[in-house]
N, C-alpha and C positions, 0 to 999 in steps of 0.2 A: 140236212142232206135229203133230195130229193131223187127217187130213183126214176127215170125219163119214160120209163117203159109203165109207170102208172100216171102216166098223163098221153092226151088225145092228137095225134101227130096233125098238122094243118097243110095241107097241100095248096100249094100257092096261094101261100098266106098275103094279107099286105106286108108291105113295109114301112117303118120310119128311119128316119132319118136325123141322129144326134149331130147337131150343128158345130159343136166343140166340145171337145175332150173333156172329159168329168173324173173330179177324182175326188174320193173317199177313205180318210184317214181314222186310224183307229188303235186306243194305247192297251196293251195287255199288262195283267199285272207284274211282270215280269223286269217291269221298264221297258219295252220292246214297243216301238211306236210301227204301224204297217201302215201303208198306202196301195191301196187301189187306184188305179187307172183306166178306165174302160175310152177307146179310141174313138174319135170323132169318124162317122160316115155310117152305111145303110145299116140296119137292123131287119132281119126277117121275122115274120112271126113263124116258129115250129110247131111250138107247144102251147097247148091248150091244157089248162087244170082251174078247176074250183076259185081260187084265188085269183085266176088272172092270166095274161096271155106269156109268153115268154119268146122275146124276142133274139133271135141269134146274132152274133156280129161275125164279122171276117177272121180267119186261122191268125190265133196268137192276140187277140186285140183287148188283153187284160196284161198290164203290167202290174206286177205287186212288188214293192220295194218295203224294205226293212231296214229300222235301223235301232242301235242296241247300244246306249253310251256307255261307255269305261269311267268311271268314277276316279278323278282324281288326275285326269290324260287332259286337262283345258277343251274339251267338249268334243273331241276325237270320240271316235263310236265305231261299229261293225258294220258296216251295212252289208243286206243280202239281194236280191232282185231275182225274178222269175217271169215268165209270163205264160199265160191259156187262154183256151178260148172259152169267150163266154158270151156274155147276153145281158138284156135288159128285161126284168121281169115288171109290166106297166099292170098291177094293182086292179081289180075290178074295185076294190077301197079307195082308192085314190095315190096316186103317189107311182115312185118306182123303184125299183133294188137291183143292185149289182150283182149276178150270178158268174158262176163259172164251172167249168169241166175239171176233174181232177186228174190228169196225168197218170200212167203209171210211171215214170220218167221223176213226177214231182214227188207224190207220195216214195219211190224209195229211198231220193236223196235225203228227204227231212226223215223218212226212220234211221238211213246207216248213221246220219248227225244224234239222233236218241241213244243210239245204240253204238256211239262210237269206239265202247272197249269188247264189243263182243266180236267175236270170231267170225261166227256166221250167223244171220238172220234167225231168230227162231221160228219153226212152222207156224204159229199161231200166229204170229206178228205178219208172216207172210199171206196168211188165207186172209185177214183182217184184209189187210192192203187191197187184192184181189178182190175183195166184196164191195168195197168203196169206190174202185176207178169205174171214169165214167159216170160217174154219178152228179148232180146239182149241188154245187153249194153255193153260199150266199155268204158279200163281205160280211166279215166278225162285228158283232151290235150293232148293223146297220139296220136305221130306222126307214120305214119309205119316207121316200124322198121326195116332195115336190120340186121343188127345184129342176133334177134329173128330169123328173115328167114333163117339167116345158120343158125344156132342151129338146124334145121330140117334135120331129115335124112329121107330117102324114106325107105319103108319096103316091 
């Protein structure tokens, strides 16, 4: 998690341009396999840090879908799907990684699912929550990616 306010904002940055839709799947130990989707079209650069540029995409242009099999249901499963907004962060190392903004909207749906027999939130689980929104994160073990990094065109 990265907090945006320690990195350097870029006023009419370039842009690229992702020629088609990229996506990024990853298994937790849970059995729970997630997919990333970050949307084909512009990217702006906002942020500037250490590591590399960070490019923003247009409102909503990260779908994340989940899915969760039932053991013993012929290959029936859960699925879940969300989507935020987020960005392509292009590597001063080489390569790129899928970022995104976190909700407050997202974070409380996945705590009241944690917390599905409690009553009411508890305060600590809520200031948590509150310190995290708006903040950078980055898809789960994702490695930089060349791949992603061509997929960029300059504009």
């Amino acid at each position: 998690m990265i907090d945006p306010a320690t990195l350097t904002s870029i006023e009419a940055g370039q842009t690229l341009v992702l020629d088609k839709p990229f996506s990024y799947s990853t298994r937790f130990d849970n059995n729970v396999t997630v997919t990333f989707k970050v949307k084909a079209g512009s990217y702006k650069a906002e942020l500037l840090g250490e590591i590399g540029t960070f490019y923003r995409g247009s409102k909503n242009c990260l779908s994340r879908s989940s899915y969760t099999p039932r053991a013993g249901l012929g290959g029936d499963g859960v699925y879940g799907a969300s989507k935020a907004d987020c960005g392509i962060l292009v590597l001063k190392t080489g390569g790129a990684m899928i970022y995104f903004y976190e909700s407050t909207k997202g974070k409380q749906m996945r705590a009241s699912r944690a917390c599905s027999n409690c009553n009411q939130m508890p305060l600590e689980v809520k200031k948590l929550l509150e310190q995290s929104i708006g903040k950078i994160y980055f898809a789960h073990n994702m490695q930089p990616s060349v791949e992603l990094e061509s997929k960029l065109l300059s504009r």
